[in-house]
Structures are given as structure tokens and as C-alpha cells.
GUPA-992049 format. One record per residue (C-alpha): residue in three letters; y, z, x. Coordinates in steps of 0.001 Angstrom, whole numbers, padded with zeros to 6 digits, always signed. Example, Ala and Ser with C-alpha at 12.3 -4.5 7.8 and 13.67 -1.06 7.14 Angstrom:
! GUPA-992049
ALA-004500+007800+012300SER-001060+007140+013670
This chain:
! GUPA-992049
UNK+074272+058345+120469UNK+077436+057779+121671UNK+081153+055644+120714UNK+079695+053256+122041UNK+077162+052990+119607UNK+079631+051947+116573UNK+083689+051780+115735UNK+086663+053066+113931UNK+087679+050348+111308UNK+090227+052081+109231UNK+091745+054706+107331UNK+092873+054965+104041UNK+094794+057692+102361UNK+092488+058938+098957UNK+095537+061979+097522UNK+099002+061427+098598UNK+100503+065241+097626UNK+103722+064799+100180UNK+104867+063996+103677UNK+101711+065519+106612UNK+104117+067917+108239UNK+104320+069870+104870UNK+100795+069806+103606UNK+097345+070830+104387UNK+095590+067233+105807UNK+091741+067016+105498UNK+090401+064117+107203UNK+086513+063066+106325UNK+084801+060653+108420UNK+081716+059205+108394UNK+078470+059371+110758UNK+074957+057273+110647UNK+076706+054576+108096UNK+076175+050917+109181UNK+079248+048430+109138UNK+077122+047539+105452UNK+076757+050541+104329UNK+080477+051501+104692UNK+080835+050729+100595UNK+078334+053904+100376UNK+080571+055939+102317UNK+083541+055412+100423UNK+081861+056759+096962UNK+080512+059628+099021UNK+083851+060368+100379UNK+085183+060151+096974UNK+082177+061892+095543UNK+083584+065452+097674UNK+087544+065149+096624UNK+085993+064622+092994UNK+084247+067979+093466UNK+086711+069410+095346UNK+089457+069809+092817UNK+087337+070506+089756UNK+086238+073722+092267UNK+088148+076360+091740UNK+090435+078021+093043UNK+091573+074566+094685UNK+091113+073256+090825UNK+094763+075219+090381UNK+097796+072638+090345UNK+099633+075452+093397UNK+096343+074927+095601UNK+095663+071663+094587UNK+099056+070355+095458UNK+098896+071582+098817UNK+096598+069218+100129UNK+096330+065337+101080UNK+093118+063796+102044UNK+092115+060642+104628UNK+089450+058666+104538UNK+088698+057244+108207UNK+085488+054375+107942UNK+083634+054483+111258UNK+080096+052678+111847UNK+076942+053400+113215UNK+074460+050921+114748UNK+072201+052999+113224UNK+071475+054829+109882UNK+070593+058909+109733UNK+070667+061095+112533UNK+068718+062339+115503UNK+065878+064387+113577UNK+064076+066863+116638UNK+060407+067144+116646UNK+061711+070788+118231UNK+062125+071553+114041UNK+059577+069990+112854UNK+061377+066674+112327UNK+059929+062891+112915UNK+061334+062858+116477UNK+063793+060081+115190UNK+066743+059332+117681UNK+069230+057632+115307UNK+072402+055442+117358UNK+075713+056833+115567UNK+078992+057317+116284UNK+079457+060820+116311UNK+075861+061587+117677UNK+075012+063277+114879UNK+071637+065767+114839UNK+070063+068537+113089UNK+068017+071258+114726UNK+070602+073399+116578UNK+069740+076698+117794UNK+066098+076031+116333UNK+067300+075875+112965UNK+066304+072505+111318UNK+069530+072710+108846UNK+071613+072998+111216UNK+073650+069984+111728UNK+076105+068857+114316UNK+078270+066217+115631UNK+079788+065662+118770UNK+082769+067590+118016UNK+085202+066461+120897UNK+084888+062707+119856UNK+085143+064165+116224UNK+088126+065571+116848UNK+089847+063112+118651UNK+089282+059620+116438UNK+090819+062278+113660UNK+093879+062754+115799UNK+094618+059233+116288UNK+094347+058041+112737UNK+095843+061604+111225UNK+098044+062880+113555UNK+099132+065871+111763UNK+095055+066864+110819UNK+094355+070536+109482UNK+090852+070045+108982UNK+087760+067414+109877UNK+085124+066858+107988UNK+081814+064400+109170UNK+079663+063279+106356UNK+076243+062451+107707UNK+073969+059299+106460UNK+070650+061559+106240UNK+068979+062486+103291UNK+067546+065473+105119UNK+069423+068852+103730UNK+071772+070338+106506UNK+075563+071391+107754UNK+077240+073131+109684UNK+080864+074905+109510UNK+082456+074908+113246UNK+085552+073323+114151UNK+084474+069773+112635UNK+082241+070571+109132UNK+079508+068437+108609UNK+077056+067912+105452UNK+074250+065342+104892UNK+073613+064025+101637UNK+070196+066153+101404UNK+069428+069149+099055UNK+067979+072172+099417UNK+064650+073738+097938UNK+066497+074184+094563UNK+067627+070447+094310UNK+071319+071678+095310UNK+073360+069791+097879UNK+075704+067233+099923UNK+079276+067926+097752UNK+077952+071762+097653UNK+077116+071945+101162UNK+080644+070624+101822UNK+082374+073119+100110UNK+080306+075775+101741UNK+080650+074265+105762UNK+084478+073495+104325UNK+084819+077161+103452UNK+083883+077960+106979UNK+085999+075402+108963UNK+089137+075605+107159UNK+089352+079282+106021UNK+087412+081078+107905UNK+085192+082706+105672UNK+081713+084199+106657UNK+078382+083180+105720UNK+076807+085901+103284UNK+073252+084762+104058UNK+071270+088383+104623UNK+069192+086470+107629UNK+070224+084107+110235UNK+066965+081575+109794UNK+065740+082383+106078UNK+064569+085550+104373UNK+060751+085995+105994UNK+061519+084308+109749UNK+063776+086599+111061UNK+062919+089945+113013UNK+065981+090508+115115UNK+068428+091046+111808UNK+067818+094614+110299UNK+070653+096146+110919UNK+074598+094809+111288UNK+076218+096170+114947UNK+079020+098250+114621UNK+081644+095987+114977UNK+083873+095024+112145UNK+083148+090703+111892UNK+086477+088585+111884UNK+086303+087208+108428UNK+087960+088580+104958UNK+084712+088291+102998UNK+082501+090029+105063UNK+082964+094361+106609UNK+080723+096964+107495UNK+082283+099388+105352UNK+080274+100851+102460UNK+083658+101175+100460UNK+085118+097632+101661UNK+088873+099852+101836UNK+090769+097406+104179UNK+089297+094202+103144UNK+089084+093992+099825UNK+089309+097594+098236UNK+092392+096752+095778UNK+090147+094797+094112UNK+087428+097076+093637UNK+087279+098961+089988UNK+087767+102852+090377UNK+084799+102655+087924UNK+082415+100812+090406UNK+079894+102072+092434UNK+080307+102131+096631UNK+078558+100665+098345UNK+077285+098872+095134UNK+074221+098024+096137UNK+071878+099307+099237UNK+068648+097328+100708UNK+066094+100320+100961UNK+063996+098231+103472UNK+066167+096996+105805UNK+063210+094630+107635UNK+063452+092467+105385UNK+065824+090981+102793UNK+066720+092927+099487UNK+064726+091660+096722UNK+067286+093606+093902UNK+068652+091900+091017UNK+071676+092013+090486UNK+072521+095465+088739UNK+076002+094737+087852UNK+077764+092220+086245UNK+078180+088404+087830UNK+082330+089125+088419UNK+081610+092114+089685UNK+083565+092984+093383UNK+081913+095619+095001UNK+080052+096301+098090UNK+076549+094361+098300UNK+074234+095542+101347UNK+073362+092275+103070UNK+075277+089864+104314UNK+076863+088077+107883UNK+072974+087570+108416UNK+071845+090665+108402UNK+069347+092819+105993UNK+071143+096016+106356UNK+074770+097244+107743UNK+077214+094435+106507UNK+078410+094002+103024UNK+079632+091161+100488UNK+082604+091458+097797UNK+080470+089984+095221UNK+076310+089711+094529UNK+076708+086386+094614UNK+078995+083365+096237UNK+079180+080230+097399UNK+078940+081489+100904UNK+075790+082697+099732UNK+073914+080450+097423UNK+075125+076841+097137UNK+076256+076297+093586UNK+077785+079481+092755UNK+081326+079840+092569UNK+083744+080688+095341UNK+083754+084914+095014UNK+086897+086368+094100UNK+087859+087362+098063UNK+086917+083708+099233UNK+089280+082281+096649UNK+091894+085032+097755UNK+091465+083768+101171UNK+091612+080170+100649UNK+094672+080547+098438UNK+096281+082966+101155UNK+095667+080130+104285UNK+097072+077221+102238UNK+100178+079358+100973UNK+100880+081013+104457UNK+100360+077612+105755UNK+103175+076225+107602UNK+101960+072782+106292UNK+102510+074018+102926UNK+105977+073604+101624UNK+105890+075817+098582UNK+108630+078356+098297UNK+106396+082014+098207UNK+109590+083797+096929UNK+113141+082634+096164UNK+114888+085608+098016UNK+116081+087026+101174UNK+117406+083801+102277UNK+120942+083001+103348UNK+121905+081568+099334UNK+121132+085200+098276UNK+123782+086357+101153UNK+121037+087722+103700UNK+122218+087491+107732UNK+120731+087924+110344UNK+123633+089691+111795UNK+123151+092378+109064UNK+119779+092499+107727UNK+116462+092400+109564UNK+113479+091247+107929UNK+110079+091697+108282UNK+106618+090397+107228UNK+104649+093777+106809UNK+100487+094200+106360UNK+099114+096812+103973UNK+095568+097161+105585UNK+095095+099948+102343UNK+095096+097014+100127UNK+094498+094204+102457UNK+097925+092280+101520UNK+101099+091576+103091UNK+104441+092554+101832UNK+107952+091123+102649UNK+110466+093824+103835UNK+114417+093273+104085UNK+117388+095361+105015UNK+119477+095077+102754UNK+123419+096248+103035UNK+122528+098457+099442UNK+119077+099758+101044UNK+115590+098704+101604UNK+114180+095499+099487UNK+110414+094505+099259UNK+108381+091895+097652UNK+104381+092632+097687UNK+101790+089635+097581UNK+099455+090059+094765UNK+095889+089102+094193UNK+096198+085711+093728UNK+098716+085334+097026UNK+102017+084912+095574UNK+104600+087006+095970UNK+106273+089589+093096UNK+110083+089948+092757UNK+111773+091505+095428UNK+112491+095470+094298UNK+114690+097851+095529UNK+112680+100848+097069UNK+114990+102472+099450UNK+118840+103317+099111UNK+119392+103997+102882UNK+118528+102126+106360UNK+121095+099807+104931UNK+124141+098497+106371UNK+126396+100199+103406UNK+123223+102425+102636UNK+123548+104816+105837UNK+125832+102455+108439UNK+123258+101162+110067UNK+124315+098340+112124UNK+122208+095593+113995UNK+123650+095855+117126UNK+123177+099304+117529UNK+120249+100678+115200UNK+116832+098699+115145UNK+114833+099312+112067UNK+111089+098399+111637UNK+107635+098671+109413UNK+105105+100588+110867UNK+102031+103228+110043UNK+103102+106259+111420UNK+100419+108320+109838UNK+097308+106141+110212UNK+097141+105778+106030UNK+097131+102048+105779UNK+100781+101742+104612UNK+103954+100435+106412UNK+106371+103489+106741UNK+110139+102550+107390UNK+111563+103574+110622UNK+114713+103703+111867UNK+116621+104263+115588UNK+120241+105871+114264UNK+122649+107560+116347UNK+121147+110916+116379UNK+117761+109839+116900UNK+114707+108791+114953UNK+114199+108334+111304UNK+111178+107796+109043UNK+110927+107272+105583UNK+106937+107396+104259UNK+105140+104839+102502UNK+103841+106514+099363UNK+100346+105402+097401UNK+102306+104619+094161UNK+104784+102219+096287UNK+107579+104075+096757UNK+109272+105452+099656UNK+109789+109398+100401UNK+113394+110580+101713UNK+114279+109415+105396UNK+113785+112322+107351UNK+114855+113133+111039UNK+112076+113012+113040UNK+113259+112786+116577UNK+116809+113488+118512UNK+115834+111084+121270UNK+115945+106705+121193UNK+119209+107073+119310UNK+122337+105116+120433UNK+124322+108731+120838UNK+120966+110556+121108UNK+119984+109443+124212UNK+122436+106175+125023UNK+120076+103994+124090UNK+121799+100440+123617UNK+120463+097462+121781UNK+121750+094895+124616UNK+119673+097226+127223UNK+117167+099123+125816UNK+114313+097642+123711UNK+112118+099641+121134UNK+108808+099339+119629UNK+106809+100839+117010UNK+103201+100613+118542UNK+099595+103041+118813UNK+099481+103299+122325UNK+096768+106184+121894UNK+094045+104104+119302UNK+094520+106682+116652UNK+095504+104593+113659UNK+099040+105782+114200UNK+101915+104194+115440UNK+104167+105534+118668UNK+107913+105302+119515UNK+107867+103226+122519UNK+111018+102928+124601UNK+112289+100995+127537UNK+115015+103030+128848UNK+117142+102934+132473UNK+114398+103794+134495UNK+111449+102970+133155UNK+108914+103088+129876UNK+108846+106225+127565UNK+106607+107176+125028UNK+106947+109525+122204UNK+103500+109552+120605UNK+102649+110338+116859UNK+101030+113304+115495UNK+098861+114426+112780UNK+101367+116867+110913UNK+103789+114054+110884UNK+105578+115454+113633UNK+105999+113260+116913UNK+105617+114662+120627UNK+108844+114649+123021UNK+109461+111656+125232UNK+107614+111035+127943UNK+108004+108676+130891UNK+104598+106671+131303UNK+105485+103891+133563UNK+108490+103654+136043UNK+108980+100363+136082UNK+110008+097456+133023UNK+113805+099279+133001UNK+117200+098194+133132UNK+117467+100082+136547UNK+114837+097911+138248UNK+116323+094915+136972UNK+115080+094097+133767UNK+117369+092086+131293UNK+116780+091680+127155UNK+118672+088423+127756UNK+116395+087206+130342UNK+113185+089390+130513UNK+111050+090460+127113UNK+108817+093312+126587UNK+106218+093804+124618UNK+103319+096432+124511UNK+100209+094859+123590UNK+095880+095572+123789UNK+095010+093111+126496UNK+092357+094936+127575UNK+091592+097387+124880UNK+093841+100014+126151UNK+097268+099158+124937UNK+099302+097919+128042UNK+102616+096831+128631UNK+103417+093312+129462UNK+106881+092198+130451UNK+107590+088758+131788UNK+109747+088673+134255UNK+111594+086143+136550UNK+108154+085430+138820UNK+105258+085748+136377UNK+104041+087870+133594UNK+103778+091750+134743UNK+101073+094447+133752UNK+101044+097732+135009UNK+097776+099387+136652UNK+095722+101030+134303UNK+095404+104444+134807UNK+093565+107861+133943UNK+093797+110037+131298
């Protein structure tokens, strides 16, 4: 019920794959084990890892290498966990550790631990944790995926369980991946679920878009039917086999535990059905949060670093998001142009490639100190267009489907270091929708205040306009001392500057 009802003993180290600070760290603990029962533990622990890297995509030596794994023994006084009557359970009240129970929110599965104690006997024996897992002493069939993950070494109706349940609550806790479940408390009990609100959810695996386009559209077959498949009785769950093939990626009506409204990449997953594999955009994220990790000490692409004569005197780089095909691409200004490298399906990186010959420091003059040069969707299509603050003004060169980049044109004689006397050292610029439209605006803080040049449909951007008098040079704002930023704090794209007292917002006002 409580620490007081048990103790930490040890921990022991089960995969050694290099020093904490440069890998991913799962700690598993134990909850409901007696001091003599600490020998079962151990195999259970060792039962997970075992399943863990025969699973893939963490089967893969690139995935696999990224990770190290703890084992910390603590005991119980007694065995199991607290099983509510609430759930139909035998009322027991079990004396562990980590207080372990099932029956949250009314749903017997559901099992939790005391996650603050959780958390904190996994920061003293691991300081440099990434993820903490509780295995629980019951042989009743639950977990749960919140900031600890917990399984019991129960099984569900088909016989499946404990290492499965782990990587399920494991896939939720560490990666952040959605349940797929079409109802919240089993197909039959709910009647709350029939339709998905109209909110896009959070995770990658998971969208309320029929064609899944900024999720996980690049890896949809031109071939495949959107949405692929659609519940035609949305109180209840969809009884429809599968009319595609198993590898399928699609769009599958049901999911985020609801009947109707929210879709799933594949028919079937692990986040779905214990004992399927991972689907193709859970593996995709799993791979992509261990190799953006910063414990992970991989190299994603050996380029634009200071060996292959990049400086940050001469060539700004950026990490860029493709929403069109849900990846992220690496963007350097070169002095011979405009370089990218694009991450591919499986999360690595391609080759850099030369796209641009201009907005370089040979390719056009531009110069650090006087021309700022960023990424941005100026035309609400899902791709990063180059943009560039010259001396005359403006310039944008657009993002085209096949990759490559159409001719910089001039879009604007206004932000420029001539057009205008805009200066780096005074004057910051931003790329930024200030309007919600999908498309990004030229934001400016000039002498006497914050101007705005917003994008338009035809391409075309609107002259400057002045939108707040304040955040300037002239009212005594400094790039060495004060930064800038504009930013959706409350859902209407404000202004923030921090400032020698505080942080500042302006007052929101009409339209």
C-alpha cells in the first residue's frame, strides 16, 4: 500500500549498449513480489528484454543498439495487487511497494501504480532513465501505458499476454503511440463512442482524416482505397474483415476508441490486438524517437558539419518538417547553393543533394550578417519553401511535389537590408501564419514596432503593415539582450518578447 510496505534491494544492469547519457535507458521494476519471490522477478524481467529484441522493429541491430536496460529488485510484503470489488474483483487489498491496483476509471484491466514513487526509486538507481516500466505479481490480465507502463503477468480472453501487454503499454509510454481499440471499455459496453470529435489526436498512428495526408500519406499506395475501410453502423464496432491485404497501410474507420470518425494506418496492430506486429507507422515512430533521441549517439547523416567545411558564420541550417509526407528534412546554406538531406521511411537520412544554386554565400552573396534565410510554407501545400531577406527585399523559391525547387523570385521590396534598412544586429525576422491559414507570413520587428506582411493565395504577399507598436528597437528592445518570438499561446498567434522585467504579450485585439 505504500514504501513502507517493502524495499529497494538492488539494481543490476541486463544490456550494456554504451555510456546512459548517449542511449535510450529503460528501467523495469517490480511490484507485488515478496523478498522470496524476487528469483521470479528476475526471469520475468528477462522474459520482456527476450521479447523485446526478437520484436521488430527494435529486433534491427540500429534500434536495438540504442537501448540499455536496468533491472531494479524491490519487495512487497505482499503478493498481487489491490483487486476492487468496484470491477468485479475479490475485494483483495494486496501490501506492495508501488501500490499497485487494477480497476481504474471502472475498467477492470486497467492497471496502475503509484506513479510518483515509481518514478522516483527509478531516478535514484538510473539517473539518466528514459522510460519506467512496473511489472506487476498478478495473474489477473491488465496494464496501463502512462508515464510509468505497467503489465501483470495475466492474459487476455485469447490466452495472449504479460511480454505482449508490455510491448503494447511500452508502445504508449515511450513513443507515444495511440491505442487503436474502436471502444474505450470493449466492443458491446460502450455508448458514448460513436463518433471521433473533430480534433486531430496527438499521436502519429492515429488522424481523423479519411486520406491520412499529413500523418502517414507517403506511405499509402496510389492504388489503395481512402478511407480504406468505413464502419456503416457507427453504434457499434465494425464487424468487417479485413478486405485488404495484412501489410496493407491505409485508412481503417475505427480507432482512438471510437466506432466511427478516427482512423488506423493498418487493419491490424499491436496497438490494436496484442500479438500482432507493430504496424508499419508505429515502427516508423519508434525508430524516429530513438534516432532523434538525444540519448542516441548514432550519426543520422555524415554532413553539414564543420569536417565538411560548414560555419556558422556562413551557412545557416535548418531542421525542416514536410507535413505532405509527414517527415523531416535537413536544410543547409551552402556557399554553392541550397543542400538538403530528406528522412526516409525507415528514419534515416538520404545523402545530402544539391537542390538550389542561389541563397548561397557564392550562389547570390548572401551574407549572414545581413540576409537571414529560412524554411517555411508559404502557400499552405505541406512543403518547406526557401525564403530569403536580400537587399532589395524578399525572396522565395517554391517547394515543388517532385522535390525540387522553382526559381527564387522577388516577392517583396520591403524587410531587405537596402529595402527598408533592415539590419540583422537590430531587426529580427520571422517566417510565421499569423492569420491560421496554412500559410506562412513575413513578420518583422522594425524601429518602431512589429510589422506584418501577410501571405496570399496567388502567391503574392500583402504590403507591410504595422500591427503592434511596441517590441522595436525604438522602445528599447535589443537582439543582444531581448528575443522575440511570435508564437500561438492562446490560439491566436501572439507575440512574446522577453524583456528586462518579465516576459511581454501584447493585448489581444479585434479583427
Amino acid at each position: 500500500m505504500s514504501t513502507a510496505d517493502g524495499t529497494v534491494v538492488s539494481t543490476t544492469q541486463l544490456v550494456d549498449h554504451g555510456p546512459s547519457s548517449e542511449r535510450f535507458d529503460l528501467v523495469i521494476m517490480g511490484d507485488g513480489y515478496q523478498s522470496s519471490q524476487l528469483g521470479q522477478f528476475a526471469t520475468n524481467a528477462q522474459s520482456f528484454v527476450d521479447k523485446l529484441f526478437v520484436t521488430a522493429p527494435f529486433d534491427s541491430d540500429a534500434v536495438k543498439a540504442a537501448i540499455n536496460v536496468h533491472r531494479v529488485d524491490v519487495t512487497s510484503t505482499d503478493s498481487g495487487a489491490d483487486d476492487p470489488t468496484a470491477c468485479g474483483g475479490t475485494g483483495t487489498t494486496a501490501r506492495t511497494y508501488f501500490d499497485a491496483s487494477f480497476c481504474h476509471e471502472g475498467v477492470q484491466r486497467l492497471l496502475e501504480v503509484d506513479e510518483k514513487t515509481a518514478l522516483s526509486v527509478a531516478g535514484a538507481q538510473v539517473p539518466n532513465w528514459n522510460m519506467v516500466m512496473v511489472i506487476v505479481n498478478s495473474t489477473i490480465y491488465g496494464g496501463s501505458g502512462g508515464s510509468v507502463a505497467t503489465f501483470s503477468l495475466g492474459r487476455d480472453a485469447n490466452g495472449i499476454g504479460a511480454d505482449e501487454t508490455g510491448l503494447h503499454e511500452m508502445g504508449h509510454t515511450a513513443f507515444g503511440l495511440a491505442d487503436e481499440y474502436e471502444s474505450f471499455r470493449g466492443c458491446g459496453n460502450d455508448t458514448d463512442r460513436n463518433k471521433h470529435p473533430r480534433s486531430e489526436p496527438r499521436e502519429e498512428n492515429v488522424t481523423i482524416d479519411p486520406r491520412a495526408k499529413k500523418k502517414w500519406g507517403d506511405l499509402i499506395e496510389n492504388t489503395t482505397a481512402l478511407p480504406t475501410t468505413s464502419n456503416p453502423d457507427c453504434t457499434r464496432c465494425d464487424p468487417q474483415a479485413n478486405p485488404v491485404g495484412a501489410d496493407t497501410i491505409g485508412a481503417f474507420e475505427g480507432a482512438h476508441y471510437y466506432h466511427c470518425g478516427a482512423y488506423r494506418p493498418q487493419f491490424n496492430c499491436r496497438m490494436r490486438q496484442l500479438g500482432q506486429p507493430f504496424c508499419a507507422v508505429c515502427q516508423r515512430q519508434i525508430r524516429r524517437t530513438l534516432a532523434h533521441s538525444n540519448t542516441q549517439a548514432d550519426l543520422l547523416v555524415a554532413a553539414f558539419g564543420e569536417a565538411d567545411g560548414w560555419r556558422v558564420d556562413r551557412h545557416p541550417r535548418f531542421l525542416a518538417h514536410r507535413p505532405d509526407l509527414a517527415r523531416l528534412e535537413i536544410v543547409g546554406f551552402a556557399d554553392n547553393g541550397v543542400w538538403i538531406s530528406r528522412e526516409q521511411p525507415d528514419a534515416s537520412f538520404s545523402a545530402p543533394e544539391h537542390v538550389l544554386a542561389a541563397f548561397g554565400f557564392e550562389a547570390g552573396g548572401w551574407q549572414v550578417e545581413r540576409h537571414p534565410r529560412f524554411v517555411a510554407d508559404t502557400t499552405n501545400d505541406g512543403r518547406g519553401d526557401v525564403v530569403g531577406f536580400a537587399d532589395d527585399g524578399v525572396w522565395v523559391s517554391r517547394a515543388q511535389p517532385d522535390g525540387s525547387f522553382g526559381a527564387p523570385q522577388h516577392v517583396l521590396a520591403a524587410f531587405g537590408f537596402e529595402a527598408g534598412g533592415w539590419q540583422v544586429e537590430r531587426h529580427p525576422r520571422f517566417m510565421a501564419d499569423t492569420t491560421g491559414d496554412g500559410r506562412a507570413d513575413i513578420v518583422g520587428f522594425g524601429y518602431d514596432g512589429v510589422w506584418v506582411s501577410r501571405a496570399k493565395p496567388d502567391q503574392s504577399f500583402t504590403a507591410p503593415e504595422l500591427v503592434v507598436a511596441n517590441f522595436g528597437y525604438d522602445a528599447g528592445w535589443r537582439v543582444e539582450r531581448h528575443p522575440r518570438l511570435v508564437a500561438d499561446i492562446t490560439n491566436d498567434g501572439r507575440v512574446v518578447g522577453f524583456r528586462g522585467d518579465g516576459v511581454s504579450v501584447p493585448h489581444a485585439q479585434q479583427r
